[in-house]
N, C-alpha and C positions, 0 to 999 in steps of 0.2 A: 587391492582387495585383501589384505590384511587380515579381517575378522571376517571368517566366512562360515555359518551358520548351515549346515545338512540337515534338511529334516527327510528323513527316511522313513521306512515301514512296510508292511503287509500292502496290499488295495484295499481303499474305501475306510482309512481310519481317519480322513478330513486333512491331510495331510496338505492340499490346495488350498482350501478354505483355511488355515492357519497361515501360511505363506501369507494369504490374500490379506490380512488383520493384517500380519506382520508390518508389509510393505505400503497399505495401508489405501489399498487398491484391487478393486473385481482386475488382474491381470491374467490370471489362470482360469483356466475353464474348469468347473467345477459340478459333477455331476452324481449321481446313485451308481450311475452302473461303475465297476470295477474297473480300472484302464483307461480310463479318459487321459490321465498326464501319461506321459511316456518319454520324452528326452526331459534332459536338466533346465528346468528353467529357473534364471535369474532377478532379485530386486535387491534393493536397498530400504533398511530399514534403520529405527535409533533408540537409544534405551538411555536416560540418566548422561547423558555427553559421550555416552560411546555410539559411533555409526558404524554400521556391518552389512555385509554381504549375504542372504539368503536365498539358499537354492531349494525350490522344490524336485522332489523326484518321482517317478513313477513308483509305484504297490511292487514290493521285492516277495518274488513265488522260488521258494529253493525246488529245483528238479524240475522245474518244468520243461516241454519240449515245443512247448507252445513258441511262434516264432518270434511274437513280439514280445512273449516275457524274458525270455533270451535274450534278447534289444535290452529291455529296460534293464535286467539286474546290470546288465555291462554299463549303464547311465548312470547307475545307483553308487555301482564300485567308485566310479569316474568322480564326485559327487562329494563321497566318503573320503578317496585320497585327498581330495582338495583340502577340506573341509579343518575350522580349526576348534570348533564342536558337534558331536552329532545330535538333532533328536529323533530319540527315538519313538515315534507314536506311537500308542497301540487302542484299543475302542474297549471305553465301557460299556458300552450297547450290548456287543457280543462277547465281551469278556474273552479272557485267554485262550487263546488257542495253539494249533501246533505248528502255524503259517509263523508265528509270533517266538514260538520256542525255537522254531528252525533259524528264524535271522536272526535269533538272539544268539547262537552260535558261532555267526557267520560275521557280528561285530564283534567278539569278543578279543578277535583275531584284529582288530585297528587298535593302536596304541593311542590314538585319538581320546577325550575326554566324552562320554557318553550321557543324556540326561534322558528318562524313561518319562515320558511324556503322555499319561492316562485321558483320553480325549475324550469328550461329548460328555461329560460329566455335570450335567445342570441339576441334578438333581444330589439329595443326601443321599438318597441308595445308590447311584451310581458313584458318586464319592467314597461310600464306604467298597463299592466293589470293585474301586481302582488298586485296594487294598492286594485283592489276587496277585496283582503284577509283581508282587516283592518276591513271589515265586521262581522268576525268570533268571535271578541270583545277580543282577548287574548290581553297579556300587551306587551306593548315595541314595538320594528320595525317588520315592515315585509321584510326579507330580501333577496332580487331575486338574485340568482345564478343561473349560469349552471355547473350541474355536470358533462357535456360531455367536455368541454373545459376549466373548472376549472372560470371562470367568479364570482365574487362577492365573493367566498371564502376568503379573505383575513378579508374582514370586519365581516365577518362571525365568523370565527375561532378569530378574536381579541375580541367578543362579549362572545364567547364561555368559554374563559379562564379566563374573568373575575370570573367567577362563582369556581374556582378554588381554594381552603384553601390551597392546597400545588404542588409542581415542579410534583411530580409523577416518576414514575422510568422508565428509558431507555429500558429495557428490563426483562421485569418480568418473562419471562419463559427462560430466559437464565439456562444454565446446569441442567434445570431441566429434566427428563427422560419423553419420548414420549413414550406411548404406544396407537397403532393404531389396531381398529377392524374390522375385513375385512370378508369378504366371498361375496357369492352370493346373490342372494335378498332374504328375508324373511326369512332368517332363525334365525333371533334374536336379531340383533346385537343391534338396537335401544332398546330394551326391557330390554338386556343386562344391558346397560350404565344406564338405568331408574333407574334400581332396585340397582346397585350398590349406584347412586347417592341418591336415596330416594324422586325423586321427577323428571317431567318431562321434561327434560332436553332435549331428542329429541322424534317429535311426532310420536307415534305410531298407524300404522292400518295393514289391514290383506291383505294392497293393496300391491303388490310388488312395489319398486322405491320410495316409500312415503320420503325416505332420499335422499335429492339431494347435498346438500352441505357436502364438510367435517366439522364435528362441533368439535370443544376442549372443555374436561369440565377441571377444574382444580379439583383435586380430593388428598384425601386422607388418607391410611391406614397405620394402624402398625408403623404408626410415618414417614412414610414419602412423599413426597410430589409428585405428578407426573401429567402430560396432560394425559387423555384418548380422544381419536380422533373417533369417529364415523364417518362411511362412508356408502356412496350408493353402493349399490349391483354391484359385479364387474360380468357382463355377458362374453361371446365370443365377441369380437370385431367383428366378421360378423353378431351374431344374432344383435348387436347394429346400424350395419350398415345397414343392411336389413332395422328395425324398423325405420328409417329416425327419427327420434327422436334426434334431437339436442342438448335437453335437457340432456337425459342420455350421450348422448353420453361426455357432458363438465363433468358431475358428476364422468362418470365412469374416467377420468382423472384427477379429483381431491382425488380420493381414490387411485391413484394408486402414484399422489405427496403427498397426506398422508402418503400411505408404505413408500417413498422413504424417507420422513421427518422421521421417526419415529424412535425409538431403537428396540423397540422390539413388533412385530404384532402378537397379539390375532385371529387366525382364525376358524371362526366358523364353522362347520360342521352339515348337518342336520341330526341327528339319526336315522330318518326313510327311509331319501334315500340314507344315506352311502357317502363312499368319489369317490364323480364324478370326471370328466376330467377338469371342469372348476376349482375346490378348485385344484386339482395338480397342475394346470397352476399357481392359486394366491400363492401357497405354493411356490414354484419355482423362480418367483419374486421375491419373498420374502428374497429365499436362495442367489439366484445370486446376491440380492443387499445387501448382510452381513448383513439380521437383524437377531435378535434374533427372535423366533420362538414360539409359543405355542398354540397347537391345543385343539381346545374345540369343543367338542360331544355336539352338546344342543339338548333339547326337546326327553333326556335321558330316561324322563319316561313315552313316547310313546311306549319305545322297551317293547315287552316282552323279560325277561332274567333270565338266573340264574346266581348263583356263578361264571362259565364259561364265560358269554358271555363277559362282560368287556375284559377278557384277550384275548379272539379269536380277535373280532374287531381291539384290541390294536395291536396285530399282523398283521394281516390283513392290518390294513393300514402302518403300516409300511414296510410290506414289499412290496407294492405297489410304496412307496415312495422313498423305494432303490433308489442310497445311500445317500437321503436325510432320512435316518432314527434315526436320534439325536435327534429330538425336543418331549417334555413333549406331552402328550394324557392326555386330564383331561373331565371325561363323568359326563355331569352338565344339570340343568333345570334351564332354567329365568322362568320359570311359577313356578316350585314348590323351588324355589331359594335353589336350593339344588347344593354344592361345586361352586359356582358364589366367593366367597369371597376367594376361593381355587386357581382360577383360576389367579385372580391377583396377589394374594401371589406368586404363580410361576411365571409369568409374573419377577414379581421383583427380583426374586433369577437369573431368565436368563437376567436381564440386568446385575444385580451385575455381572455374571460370565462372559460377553461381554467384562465389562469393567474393571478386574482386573489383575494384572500383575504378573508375576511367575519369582522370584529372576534365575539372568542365571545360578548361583551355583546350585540349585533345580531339575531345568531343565535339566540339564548335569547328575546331581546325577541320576535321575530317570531313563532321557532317554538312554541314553548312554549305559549302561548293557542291557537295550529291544532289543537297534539296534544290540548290542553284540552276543548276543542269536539268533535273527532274520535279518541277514546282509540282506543290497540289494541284489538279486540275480546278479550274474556275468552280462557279458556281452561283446561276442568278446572275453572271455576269460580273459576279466581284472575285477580284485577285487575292487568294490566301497568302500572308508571307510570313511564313516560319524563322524568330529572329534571333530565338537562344536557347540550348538544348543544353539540362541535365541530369546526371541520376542523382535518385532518390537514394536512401538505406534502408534497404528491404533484404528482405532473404531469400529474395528473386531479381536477379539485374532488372529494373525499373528507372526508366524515362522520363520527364516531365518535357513536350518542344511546347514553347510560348510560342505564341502567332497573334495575330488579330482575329481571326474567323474558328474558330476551336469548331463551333457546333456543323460546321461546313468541312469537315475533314473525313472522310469514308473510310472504309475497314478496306478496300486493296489499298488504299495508300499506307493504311496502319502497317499491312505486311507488308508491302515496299522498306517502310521505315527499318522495320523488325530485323528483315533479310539484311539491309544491310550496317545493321550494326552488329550480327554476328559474323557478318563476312569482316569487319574491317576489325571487331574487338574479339574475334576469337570467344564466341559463347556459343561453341559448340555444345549439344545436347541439352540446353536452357529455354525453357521458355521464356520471354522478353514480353514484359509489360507495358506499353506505349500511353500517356498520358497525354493531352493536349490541354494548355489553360490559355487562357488570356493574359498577353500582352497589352 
């Protein structure tokens, strides 16, 4: 991430809605009220053969005591040091203010390259009153766009790339492995990604929904490289729809185009209230859309337990989970960061086993004498015989077993099959797609 793009400012000068042109995708949640962004969120965008890195950031309030605008400016600093241009927005609507004089202060102090970015500007009179900005005394043009209609952007972005040492790359997170953290509100998830990361990466309180955007950190253990996606708390769609809350309601749809983006989803579980109906619901998602799977117990060392408890729980949920019961159980604390580094370690063995391929010779050898020992049962009196078994390439380990009778094959013999091609090929935490055709 070479060329990396900061747009900064006050709240509510469109600061999302620029972003969103940018990368050239509704990815931000974009709304009136003041506060809606709030961590660093990331995309990719391209101008004339150069490709860059664009972070949105939360509305910067100098002095406030408010809890999350305290969060956000620490996202914004975060943002800014990255950063290898800033913009700066500010609103022709409301014209200069002294939210806008104060952070104009507070850049002047980055040695970073600055571009004053006069926004909502569709009209001449707002063009002519983007004029004001030249007031604020930063260097070079003040450059009035509108980010709803795309207006002045051209000269923008040609401004932008000057600042640019190199092309930058097309796609930086191409084949690299997604793993996406999910549960209900509060139960960790931000706190999670904090402590893995070592630094605040998204902001943490004890508010539920404080995560509204999906965020990517680019991360990396054990030598290899991967996205971890934080997401806002997935509720009931009716409790969402009661609460008229429009905000969650985009949030809880971007955690759930996070699962659908991801390989393999981290769900967290809260240890003191056990696995409720809404984690089976996220769980379930999960399984119906092929990802990989791995359930984490947090705030582990709330329970009272002994030697026992781990394995009853372990049970317990899994057999609740019938017969989505394949996926790893890992009982962790982000507070006392006890097995957190465990948890993505498995995380990565259930992508490895997602996406690896079992020679047909192998498959045959193995399967073949199970199915031998254990046939289909009959049917009508005719004998099934299952005569050659292989995967498919998919982005879920997928089956094809040729037989003669396909439409005579029933769904416990499908999990029979299922069960044991994870027991023998090691796809743990994978759901397994079973195929039958004609021989």
């Amino acid at each position: 991430m070479a060329n990396i793009v900061a747009i900064v400012g006050r709240p509510n000068v469109g600061k999302s809605t620029f972003f969103n042109r940018l990368i050239e995708s509704r990815v931000a949640i974009t709304d009136d009220m003041p506060g809606v962004t709030r961590d660093r969120h990331y995309g990719h965008a391209y101008w004339l053969d150069k490709y860059f890195t664009v972070i949105d950031t939360g509305g910067y309030v100098v002095g406030s005591e408010d809890t999350f605008e305290g969060a956000i400016r620490e996202q914004v600093e975060l943002a800014i040091e990255e950063a290898t241009v800033i913009l700066f927005m500010v609103d022709t609507y409301t014209g200069l203010t002294d939210l806008d004089k104060d952070f104009a202060n507070i850049l002047r102090k980055s040695k970073k390259p600055i571009i004053l970015v006069a926004n909502k500007a569709e009209t001449e009179d707002r063009r002519n009153t983007a004029m004001e900005f030249y007031e604020l005394g930063m260097d070079g043009e003040v450059f009035a766009i509108s980010a709803t209609d795309g207006s002045g952007t051209g000269d923008l972005l040609d401004e932008v790339i000057k600042h640019f040492k190199e092309d930058g790359i097309e796609n930086p997170n191409e084949g690299t492995p997604r793993i996406a953290i999910l549960g209900r509100p509060n139960v960790g998830k931000s706190s999670f990604l904090n402590v893995l990361t070592g630094r605040e990466r998204s902001i943490v309180t004890d508010i539920a929904g404080t995560t509204r955007d999906a965020i990517d950190t680019h991360y990396k253990l054990f030598g290899k490289d991967f996205i971890l996606t934080d997401t806002a708390g997935i509720r009931k769609q009716s409790s969402v729809r009661k609460s008229g809350d429009s905000i969650e309601f985009y949030s809880v749809l971007r955690s759930i185009k996070a699962l659908e983006d991801s390989d393999v989803c981290v769900i967290l579980l809260d240890a003191a209230r056990g696995l409720e109906a809404q984690d089976v619901h996220i769980i379930a998602h999960a399984h119906n859309s092929k990802k990989g799977i791995v359930i984490m117990v947090n705030k582990w060392d709330l329970v009272e337990k002994d030697t026992m408890t781990a394995d009853r729980i372990r049970k317990e949920i899994l057999s609740r989970l019938a017969p989505m019961d394949y996926m790893p159980i890992i009982f962790a604390s982000v507070v006392e960061k006890q097995r957190i580094f465990q948890v993505i370690e498995k995380a990565m063995e259930v992508y490895e086993n997602k996406t690896k391929m079992i020679a047909t010779s192998k498959l045959n050898e193995v399967m073949l004498p199970i199915i031998e020992r254990t046939p289909p049962p009959a049917l009508k009196g005719k004998q099934i015989k299952i005569k050659y078994i292989t995967q498919f390439p998919a982005k879920s380990p997928t089956f094809a077993f040729f037989c003669n009778l396909p439409q005579y094959i029933k769904e416990p013999y499908e999990r029979f099959l299922q069960n044991q091609l994870r027991e023998h090929f090691d796809f743990e935490g994978n759901p397994i797609t079973v195929f039958f055709r004609k021989k």
